[in-house]
N, C-alpha and C positions, 0 to 999 in steps of 0.2 A: 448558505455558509460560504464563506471567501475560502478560495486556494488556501493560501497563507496561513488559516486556522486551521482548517485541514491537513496541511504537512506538520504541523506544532505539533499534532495530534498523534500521526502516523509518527514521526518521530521522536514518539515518546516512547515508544514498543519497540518499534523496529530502525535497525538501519538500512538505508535505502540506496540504490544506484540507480542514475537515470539515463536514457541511451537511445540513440535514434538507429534502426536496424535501413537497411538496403532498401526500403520500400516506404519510408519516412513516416514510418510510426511510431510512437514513443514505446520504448521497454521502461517500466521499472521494476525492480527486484527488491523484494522485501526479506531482509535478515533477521527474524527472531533474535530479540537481544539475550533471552534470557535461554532458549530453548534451540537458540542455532538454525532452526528449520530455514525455509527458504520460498518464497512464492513468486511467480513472475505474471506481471500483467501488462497487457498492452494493450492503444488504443490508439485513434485517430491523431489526437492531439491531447496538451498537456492537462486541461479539465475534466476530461473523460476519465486518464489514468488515475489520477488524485482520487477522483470519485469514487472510482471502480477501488481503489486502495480502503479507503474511506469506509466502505461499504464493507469489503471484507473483516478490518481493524474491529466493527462494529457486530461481527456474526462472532468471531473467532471469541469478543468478551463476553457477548451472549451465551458460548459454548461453554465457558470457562464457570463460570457464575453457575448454569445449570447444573454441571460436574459437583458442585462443591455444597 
C-alpha cells in the first residue's frame, strides 16, 4: 500500500504532527479526533513512521470492534 493511502487513512481518525528530533528521526504524534488521546511514534525515516502509524490505526479498530 502507498504512503499516500496510508496517511488518507491515518487521517481519517486522527490528527497528526510530523517532526524531525535532534538525531534525524521522524516523530509523528497521533491526536484522537474523537477521544483526544495522544500516541507518539518514531522511526528511521518517513515509511517506517507511516507504517508503524498504519499498524497501530489498524489494532486500535480491532480493539474497538472486539469491545462492541
Amino acid at each position: 500500500m502507498r504512503n499516500t493511502t496510508k496517511l488518507k487513512i491515518i487521517l481519517q481518525k486522527y490528527s497528526v504532527t510530523l517532526d524531525m528530533n535532534a538525531d534525524e528521526s521522524f516523530v509523528l504524534v497521533l491526536f484522537d479526533k474523537k477521544t483526544n488521546e495522544m500516541k507518539q511514534i518514531e522511526g528511521k525515516n518517513y515509511g517506517a513512521v507511516l507504517a508503524k502509524a498504519y499498524s497501530h490505526i489498524l489494532k486500535s479498530l480491532k480493539e474497538e470492534t472486539e469491545i462492541k
